[in-house]
C-alpha positions in Angstrom: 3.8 10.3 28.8 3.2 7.9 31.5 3.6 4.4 30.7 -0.1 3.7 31.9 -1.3 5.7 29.2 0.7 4.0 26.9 -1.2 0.6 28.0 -4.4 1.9 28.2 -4.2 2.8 24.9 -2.6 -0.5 23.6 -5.7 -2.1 21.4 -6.4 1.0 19.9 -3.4 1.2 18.3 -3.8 -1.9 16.2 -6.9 -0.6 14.6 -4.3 2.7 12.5 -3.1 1.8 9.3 0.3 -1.2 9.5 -1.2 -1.3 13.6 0.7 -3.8 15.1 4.4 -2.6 13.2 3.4 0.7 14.4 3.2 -0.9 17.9 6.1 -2.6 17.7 8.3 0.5 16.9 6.1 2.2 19.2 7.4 0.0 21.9 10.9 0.1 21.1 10.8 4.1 20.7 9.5 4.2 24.4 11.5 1.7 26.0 15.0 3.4 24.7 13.6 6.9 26.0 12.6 5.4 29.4 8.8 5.7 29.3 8.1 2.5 29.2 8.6 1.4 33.4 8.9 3.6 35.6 12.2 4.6 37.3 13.2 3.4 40.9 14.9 6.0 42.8 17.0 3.5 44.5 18.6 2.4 41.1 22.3 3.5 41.3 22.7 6.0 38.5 25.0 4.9 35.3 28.8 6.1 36.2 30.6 6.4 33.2 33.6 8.3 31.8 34.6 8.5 27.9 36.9 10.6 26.3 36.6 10.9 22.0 40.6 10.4 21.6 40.1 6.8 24.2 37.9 5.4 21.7 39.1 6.8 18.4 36.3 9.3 17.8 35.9 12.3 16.4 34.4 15.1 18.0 33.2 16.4 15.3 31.0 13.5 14.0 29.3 12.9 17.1 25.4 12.7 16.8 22.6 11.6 18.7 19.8 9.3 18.7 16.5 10.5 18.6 16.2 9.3 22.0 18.4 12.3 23.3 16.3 14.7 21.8 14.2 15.3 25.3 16.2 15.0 28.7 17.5 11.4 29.3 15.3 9.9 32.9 17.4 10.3 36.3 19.9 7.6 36.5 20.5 7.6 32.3 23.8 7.9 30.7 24.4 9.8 27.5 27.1 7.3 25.6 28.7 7.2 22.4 28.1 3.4 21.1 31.8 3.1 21.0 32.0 2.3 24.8 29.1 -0.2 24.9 31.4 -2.9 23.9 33.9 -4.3 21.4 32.7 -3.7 18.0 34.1 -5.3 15.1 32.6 -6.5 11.5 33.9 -9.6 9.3 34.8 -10.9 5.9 34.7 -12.8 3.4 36.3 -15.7 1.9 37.5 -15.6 -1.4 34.6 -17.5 -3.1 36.7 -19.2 -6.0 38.5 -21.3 -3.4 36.2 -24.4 -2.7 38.6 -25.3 1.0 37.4 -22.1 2.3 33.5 -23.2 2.4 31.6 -25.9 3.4 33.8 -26.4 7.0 32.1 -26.3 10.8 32.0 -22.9 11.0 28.1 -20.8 10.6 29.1 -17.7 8.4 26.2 -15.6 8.5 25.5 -12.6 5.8 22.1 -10.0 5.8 19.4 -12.9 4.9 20.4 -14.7 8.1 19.3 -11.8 10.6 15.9 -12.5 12.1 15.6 -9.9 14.0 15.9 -12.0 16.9 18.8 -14.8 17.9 20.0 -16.4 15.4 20.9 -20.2 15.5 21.0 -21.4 12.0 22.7 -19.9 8.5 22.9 -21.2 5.1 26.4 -20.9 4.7 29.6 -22.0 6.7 33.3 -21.9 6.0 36.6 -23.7 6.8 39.3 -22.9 9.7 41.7 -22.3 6.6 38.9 -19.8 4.9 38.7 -18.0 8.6 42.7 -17.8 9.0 43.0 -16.6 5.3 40.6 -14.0 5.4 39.2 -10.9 7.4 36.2 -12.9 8.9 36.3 -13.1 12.3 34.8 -15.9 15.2 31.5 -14.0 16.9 30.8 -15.5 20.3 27.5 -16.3 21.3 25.9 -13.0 23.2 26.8 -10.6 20.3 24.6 -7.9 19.0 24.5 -7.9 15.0 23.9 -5.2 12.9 23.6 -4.8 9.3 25.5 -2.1 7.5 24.3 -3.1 3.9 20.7 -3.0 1.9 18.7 -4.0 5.0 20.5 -1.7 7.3 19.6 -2.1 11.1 18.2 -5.2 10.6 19.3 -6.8 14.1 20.1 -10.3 15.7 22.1 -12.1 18.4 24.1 -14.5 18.0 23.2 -17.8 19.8 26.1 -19.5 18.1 29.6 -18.8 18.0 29.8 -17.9 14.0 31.6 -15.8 11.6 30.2 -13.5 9.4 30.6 -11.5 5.8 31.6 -7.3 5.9 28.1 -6.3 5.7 27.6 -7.4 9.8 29.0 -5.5 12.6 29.4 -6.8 15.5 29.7 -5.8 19.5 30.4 -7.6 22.0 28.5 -5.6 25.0 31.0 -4.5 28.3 27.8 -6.0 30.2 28.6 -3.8 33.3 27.3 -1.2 31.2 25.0 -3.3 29.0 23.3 -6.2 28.4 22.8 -8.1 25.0 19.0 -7.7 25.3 18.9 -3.8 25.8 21.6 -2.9 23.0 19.6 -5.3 21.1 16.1 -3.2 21.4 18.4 -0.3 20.9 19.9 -1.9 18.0 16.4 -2.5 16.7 14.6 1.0 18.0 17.9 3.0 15.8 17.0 0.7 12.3 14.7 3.3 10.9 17.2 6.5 12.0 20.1 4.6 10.3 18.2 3.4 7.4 18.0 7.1 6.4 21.7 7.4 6.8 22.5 5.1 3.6 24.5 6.2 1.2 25.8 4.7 -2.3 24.0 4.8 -5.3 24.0 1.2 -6.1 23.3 -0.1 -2.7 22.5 1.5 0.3 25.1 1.2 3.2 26.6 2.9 6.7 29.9 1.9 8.4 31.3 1.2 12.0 31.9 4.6 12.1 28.5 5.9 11.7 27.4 3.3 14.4 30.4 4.1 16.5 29.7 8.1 16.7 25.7 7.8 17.6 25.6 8.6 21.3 22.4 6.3 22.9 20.7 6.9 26.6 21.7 3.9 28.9 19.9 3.2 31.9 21.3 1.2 34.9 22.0 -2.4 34.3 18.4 -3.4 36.8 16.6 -1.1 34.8 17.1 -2.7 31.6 16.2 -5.0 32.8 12.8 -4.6 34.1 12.5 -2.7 30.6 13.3 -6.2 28.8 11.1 -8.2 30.5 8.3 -5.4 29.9 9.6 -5.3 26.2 8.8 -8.8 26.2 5.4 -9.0 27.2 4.0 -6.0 24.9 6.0 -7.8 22.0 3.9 -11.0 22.8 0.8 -9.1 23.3 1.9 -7.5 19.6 1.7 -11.2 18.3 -1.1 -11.9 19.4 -3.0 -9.5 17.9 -1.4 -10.0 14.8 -2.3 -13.7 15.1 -5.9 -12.1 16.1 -5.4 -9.8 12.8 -4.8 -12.9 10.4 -7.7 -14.8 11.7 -10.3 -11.9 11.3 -8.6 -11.1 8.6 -8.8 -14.5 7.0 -13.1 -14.4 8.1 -14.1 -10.9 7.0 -13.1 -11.8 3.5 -14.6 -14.6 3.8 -17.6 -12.5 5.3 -17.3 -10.2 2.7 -17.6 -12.2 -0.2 -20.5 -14.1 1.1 -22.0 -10.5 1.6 -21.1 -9.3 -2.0 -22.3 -12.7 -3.5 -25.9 -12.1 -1.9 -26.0 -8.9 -3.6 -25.6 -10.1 -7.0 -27.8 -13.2 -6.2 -30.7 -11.8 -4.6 -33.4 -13.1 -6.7 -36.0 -10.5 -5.6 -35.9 -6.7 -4.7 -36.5 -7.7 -1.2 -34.0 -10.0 -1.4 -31.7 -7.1 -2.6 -32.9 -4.6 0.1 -32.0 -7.5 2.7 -28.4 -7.8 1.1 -27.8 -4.2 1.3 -28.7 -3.2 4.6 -26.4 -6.6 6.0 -24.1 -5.0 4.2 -24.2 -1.4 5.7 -25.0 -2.3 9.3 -21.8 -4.6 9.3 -19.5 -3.1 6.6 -16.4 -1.9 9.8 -16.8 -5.3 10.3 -16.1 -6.8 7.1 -13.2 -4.5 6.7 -10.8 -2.3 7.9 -9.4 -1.2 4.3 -11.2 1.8 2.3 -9.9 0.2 -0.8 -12.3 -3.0 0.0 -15.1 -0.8 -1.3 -14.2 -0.8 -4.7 -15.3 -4.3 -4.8 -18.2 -3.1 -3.4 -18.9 -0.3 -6.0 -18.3 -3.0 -8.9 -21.0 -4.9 -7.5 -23.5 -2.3 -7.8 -22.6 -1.0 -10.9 -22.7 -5.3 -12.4 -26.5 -5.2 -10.2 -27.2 -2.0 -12.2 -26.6 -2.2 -15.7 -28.1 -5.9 -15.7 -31.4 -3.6 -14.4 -31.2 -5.3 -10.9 -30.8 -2.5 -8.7 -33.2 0.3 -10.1 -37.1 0.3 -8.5 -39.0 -1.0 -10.9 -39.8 -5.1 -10.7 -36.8 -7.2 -11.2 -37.7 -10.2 -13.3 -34.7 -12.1 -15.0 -34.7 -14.6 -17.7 -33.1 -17.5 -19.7 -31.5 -15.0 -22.5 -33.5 -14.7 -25.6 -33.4 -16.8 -28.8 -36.2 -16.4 -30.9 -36.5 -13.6 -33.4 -39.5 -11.7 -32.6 -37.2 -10.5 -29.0 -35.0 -7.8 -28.3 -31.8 -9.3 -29.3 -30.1 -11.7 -31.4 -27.4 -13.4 -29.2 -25.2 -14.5 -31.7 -25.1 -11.1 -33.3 -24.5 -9.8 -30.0 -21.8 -11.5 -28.7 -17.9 -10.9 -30.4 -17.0 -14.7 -31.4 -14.8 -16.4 -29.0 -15.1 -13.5 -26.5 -17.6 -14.9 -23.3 -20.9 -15.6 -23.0 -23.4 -12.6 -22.6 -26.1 -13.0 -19.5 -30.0 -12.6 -19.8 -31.7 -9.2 -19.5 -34.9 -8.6 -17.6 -37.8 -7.8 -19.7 -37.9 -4.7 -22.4 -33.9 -4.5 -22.1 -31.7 -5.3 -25.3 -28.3 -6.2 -26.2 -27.0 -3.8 -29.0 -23.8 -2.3 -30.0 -22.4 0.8 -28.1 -22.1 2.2 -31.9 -25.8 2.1 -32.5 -25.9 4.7 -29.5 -23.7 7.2 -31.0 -23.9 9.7 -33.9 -20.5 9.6 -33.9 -16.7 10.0 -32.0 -14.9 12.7 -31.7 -10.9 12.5 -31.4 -8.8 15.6 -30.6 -5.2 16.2 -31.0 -1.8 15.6 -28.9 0.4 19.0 -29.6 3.7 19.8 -28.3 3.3 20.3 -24.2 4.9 20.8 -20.8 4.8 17.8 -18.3 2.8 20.1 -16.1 -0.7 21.0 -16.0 -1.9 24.2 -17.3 -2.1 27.2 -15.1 -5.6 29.3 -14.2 -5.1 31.5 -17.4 -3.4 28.8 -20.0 -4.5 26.4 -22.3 -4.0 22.1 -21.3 -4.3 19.1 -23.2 -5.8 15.9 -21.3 -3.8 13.2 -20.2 -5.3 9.7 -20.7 -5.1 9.5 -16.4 -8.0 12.4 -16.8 -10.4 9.3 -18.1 -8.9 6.4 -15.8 -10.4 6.3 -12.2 -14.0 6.0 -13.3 -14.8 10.3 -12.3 -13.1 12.8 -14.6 -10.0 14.7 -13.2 -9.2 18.0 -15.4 -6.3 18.6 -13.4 -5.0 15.5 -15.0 -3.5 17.4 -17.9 -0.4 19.2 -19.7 0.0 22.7 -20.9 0.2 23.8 -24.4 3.4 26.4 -24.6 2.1 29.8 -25.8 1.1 30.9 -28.9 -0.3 26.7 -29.8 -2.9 27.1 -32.0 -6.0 26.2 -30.1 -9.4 24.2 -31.9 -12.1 25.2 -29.8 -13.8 22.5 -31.1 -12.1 19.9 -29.3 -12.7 21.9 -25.9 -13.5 19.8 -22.8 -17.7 20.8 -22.3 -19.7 19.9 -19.2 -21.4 16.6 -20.0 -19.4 14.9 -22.2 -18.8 11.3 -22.5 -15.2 10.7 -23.0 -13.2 7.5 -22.9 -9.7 6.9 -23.3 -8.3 4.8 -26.3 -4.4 3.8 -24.7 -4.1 3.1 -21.5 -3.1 -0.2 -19.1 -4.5 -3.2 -19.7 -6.8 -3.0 -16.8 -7.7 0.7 -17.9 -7.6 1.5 -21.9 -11.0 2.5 -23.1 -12.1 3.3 -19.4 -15.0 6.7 -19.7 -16.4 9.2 -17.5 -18.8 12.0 -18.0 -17.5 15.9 -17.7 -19.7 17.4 -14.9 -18.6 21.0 -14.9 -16.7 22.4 -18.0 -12.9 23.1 -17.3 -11.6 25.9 -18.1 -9.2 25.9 -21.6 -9.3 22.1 -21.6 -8.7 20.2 -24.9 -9.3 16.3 -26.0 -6.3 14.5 -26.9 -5.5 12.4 -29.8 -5.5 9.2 -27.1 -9.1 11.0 -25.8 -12.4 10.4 -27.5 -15.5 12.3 -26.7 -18.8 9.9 -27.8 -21.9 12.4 -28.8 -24.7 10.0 -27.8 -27.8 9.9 -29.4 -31.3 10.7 -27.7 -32.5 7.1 -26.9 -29.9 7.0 -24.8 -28.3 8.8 -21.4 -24.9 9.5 -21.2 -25.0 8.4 -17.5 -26.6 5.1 -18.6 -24.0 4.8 -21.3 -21.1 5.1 -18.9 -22.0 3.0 -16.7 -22.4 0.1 -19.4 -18.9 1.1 -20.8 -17.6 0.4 -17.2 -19.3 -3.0 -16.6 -17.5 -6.7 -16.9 -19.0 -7.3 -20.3 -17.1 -4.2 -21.8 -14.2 -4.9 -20.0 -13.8 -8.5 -21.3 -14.5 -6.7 -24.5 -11.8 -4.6 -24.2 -9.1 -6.2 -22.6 -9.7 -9.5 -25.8 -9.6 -6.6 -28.5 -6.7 -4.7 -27.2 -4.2 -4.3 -29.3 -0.5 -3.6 -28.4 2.4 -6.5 -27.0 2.5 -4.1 -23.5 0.3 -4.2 -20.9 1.7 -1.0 -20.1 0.1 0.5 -22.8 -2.5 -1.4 -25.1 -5.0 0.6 -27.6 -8.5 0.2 -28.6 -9.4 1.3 -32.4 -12.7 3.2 -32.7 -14.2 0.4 -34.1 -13.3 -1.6 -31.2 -15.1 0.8 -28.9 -18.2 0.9 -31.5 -18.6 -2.9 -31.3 -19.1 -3.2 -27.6 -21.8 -5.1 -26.6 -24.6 -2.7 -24.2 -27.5 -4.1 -22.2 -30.0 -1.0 -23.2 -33.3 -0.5 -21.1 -36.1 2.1 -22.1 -35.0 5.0 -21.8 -36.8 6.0 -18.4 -35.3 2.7 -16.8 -32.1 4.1 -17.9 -32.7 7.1 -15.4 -34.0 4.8 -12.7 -30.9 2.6 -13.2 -28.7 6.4 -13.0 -30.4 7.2 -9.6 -30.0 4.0 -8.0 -26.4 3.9 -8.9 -25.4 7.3 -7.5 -27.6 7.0 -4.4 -26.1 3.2 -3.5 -22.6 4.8 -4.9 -23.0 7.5 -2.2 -23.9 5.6 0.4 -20.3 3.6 -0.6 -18.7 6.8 -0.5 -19.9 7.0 3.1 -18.3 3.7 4.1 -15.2 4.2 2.9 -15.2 7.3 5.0 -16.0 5.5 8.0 -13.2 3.7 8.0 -10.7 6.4 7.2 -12.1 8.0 9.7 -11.6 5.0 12.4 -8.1 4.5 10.4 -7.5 8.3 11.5 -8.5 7.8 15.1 -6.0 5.0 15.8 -3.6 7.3 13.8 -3.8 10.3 16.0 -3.7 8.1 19.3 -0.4 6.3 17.7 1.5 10.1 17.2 0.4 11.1 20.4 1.7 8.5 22.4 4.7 8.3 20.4 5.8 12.4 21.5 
């Protein structure tokens, strides 16, 4: 890849998923394989000789940086890190002698690499806690490199300092090398030596893994001109990133103007006004599918308070008198919130006066994996959680479990889930297609709804903020891992209830404005996936 490409493809980069780290490591990747400047034919070409015995290697362990993978560029060295300097690592004091610390000497550990030069550390030590101990003095110029928890986190030193035995240390031979280029190797290798951790309670490599890994060095003018170009793209990388932060800081701002018109809009102009805003700007807004969740919410509050749907919208002061379609202080669970008005002809009643009744299945014996085509599975409460039922959220019965047919999972059912998380116990969804060998759980409770009422409609109430603060106040369990919700619970949830054909009006509207949701989130994965594919590419 020429490095022209590379720049002309710079911005669009930013827009994948983490865009500007991707860039960064993007840049680093390319500058240690040489595709990042070109190559000057009269650049003298790196001599250097190395035997494995001369610097206390081992044949054997030798391995390479993915920067060796293709052929190095003309003029490139292939070089065991051994030779690019004088490595070494330090020590520390022993910590119950209070002479060793607090003297003129910076003694840096992890926490103090920047990933950059480092001129300040938290901690220092005495002369006596340097001669009485394995640290050693760093001169300024050193390349650090952690060998513990954060390993390949890099810095250089721009003190002279000590450090504990998590840092190793080299001193570059700068006829080979200079600080800055071992440094972007340093920093290109952190992900490739990250995955070369081992211990089980923390993560760690040694000198010798560092000292075995055989790099590409270019001449000394070359890295040069690869710095400075290093450099200039990293600035370019934080100033998109400042860029970033500021959008970022006005599309939510943006955003939650845009989402606050919505649930305002007083008229259904008002609403059709707020919604197209919304669509013709949305990439704009965002650049995370997640962001239209809020966005779904939103329609479903502007739905089951009959705002959405096509028939007039005309709110009101909530009822009080008698001779209306609810009695607010029957309606509302004392001490729980405050319930909001209801256009004309709607009601507040109890989800229980909608039911004939709730059905609970049972929990037998089963395998933590989900049933296969021609076995029988249980639910699992995750089938209920994420607001569209997921039947391969489920366990399998072992053979020969008795099976009650009667708790079979049916197309069109209403089920909700009675244990869950605080943010999801009691969360339903309605069974579109019937599973095959499916079965209700004990923690699974199928609602048979009665006429005057859609099972759509229904749902959607059971998901809105009023039964949510319902739930999450009548929970019951010390865990918010896992809280329950007692049948009663679920029966005294307060439901705004329109006539029944405003109930399918409300349905409609919902899935159509839902859809078009759908189609927004897909944008932007779809943008997401552009900038992707451009970031691989480059990056071969």
């Amino acid at each position: 890849m020429e490095a022209q490409t590379f720049l002309d493809n710079f911005g669009n980069i930013v827009e994948a998923p983490g865009g500007v780290d991707r860039l960064r490591e993007l840049i680093l990747n390319l500058a240690v394989r040489g595709l990042l400047v070109g190559q000057h034919p009269e650049h003298h070409a790196v001599r250097v000789t190395w035997s494995a015995n001369e610097l206390r290697l081992r044949p054997e362990k030798l391995w390479s940086a993915p920067a060796l993978d293709a052929p190095l560029p003309n003029g490139w060295a292939a070089v065991p890190m051994a030779k690019l300097g004088t490595w070494g690592s330090g020590g520390t004091p022993t910590k119950s002698r209070a002479d060793y610390y607090g003297g003129p000497i910076p003694w840096l550990v992890i926490g103090d690499l920047n990933d950059g030069i480092v001129t300040t550390c938290k901690s220092t030590i005495t002369e006596l806690g340097l001669a009485e101990s394995s640290a050693r003095l760093i001169p300024t110029g050193a390349v650090l490199i952690a060998m513990y928890g954060s390993i390949g986190k890099a810095a250089i030193t721009g003190i002279g300092c000590a450090s504990n035995q998590a840092i190793a240390h080299c001193i570059p031979d700068e006829e080979l090398i200079s600080t800055e280029f071992l440094f972007l190797m340093a920093r290109s290798l952190q992900p490739r030596l990250f995955s070369l951790g081992k211990g089980a309670a923390q993560q760690n490599i040694s000198q010798t893994v560092l000292k075995h890994l055989q790099v590409g060095v270019p001449p000394v003018v070359e890295q040069e001109r690869i710095v400075a170009k290093v450099h200039e793209l990293m600035q370019r990388c934080d100033d998109f990133e400042a860029r970033q932060q500021a959008l970022h800081h006005v599309s939510t701002r943006l955003r939650a103007s845009s989402l606050d018109a919505l649930t305002t809009a007083e008229t259904d102009n008002d609403l059709h006004t707020a919604w197209s805003r919304i669509q013709a700007n949305w990439e704009a807004l965002t650049d995370d599918p997640d962001d239209v969740t809020a966005l779904r919410q939103t329609v479903l509050q502007l739905a089951v308070t009959g705002r959405l749907h096509r028939s007039p919208i005309t709110t009101r002061a909530t009822p009080t008198s008698e001779d209306e379609h609810v009695n607010r202080e029957e309606a509302t669970p004392q001490g729980a919130y405050q319930l909001p008005g209801l256009p004309v002809g709607w009601t507040w009643v109890r989800l229980g006066d909608l039911i004939d009744g709730i059905e609970a299945g049972k929990s037998p014996t089963a395998q933590p994996w989900p049933a296969g085509p021609e076995e029988w599975g249980v639910l699992k409460v995750s089938a209920c959680s994420w607001g569209r039922f997921k039947p391969d959220e489920n366990k399998s019965l072992f053979p020969g479990t008795e099976i009650n047919e009667n708790n079979q999972v049916r197309a069109g059912d209403l089920l909700i889930s009675r244990a869950n998380t605080q943010q999801l116990v009691a969360r339903s969804v309605i069974v579109e297609q019937t599973p095959p060998n499916l079965l209700i759980s004990d923690k699974t409770l199928r609602l048979r709804v009665k006429d005057c009422c859609l099972p759509e409609f229904l749902n959607l109430a059971n998901l809105s903020e009023v039964a949510r603060t319902h739930y999450e106040s009548n929970a019951s369990g010390t865990s918010d891992s896992m809280r329950n919700v007692s049948q009663a619970v679920i029966r005294n949830t307060p439901i705004p209830l329109p006539p029944l054909e405003e109930q399918r009006e409300v349905v409609e509207a919902y899935s159509r404005l839902t859809s078009q949701c759908d189609e927004l989130a897909s944008a932007l994965v779809r943008r997401s996936g552009r900038a992707e594919a451009v970031a691989v590419r480059l990056s071969r």
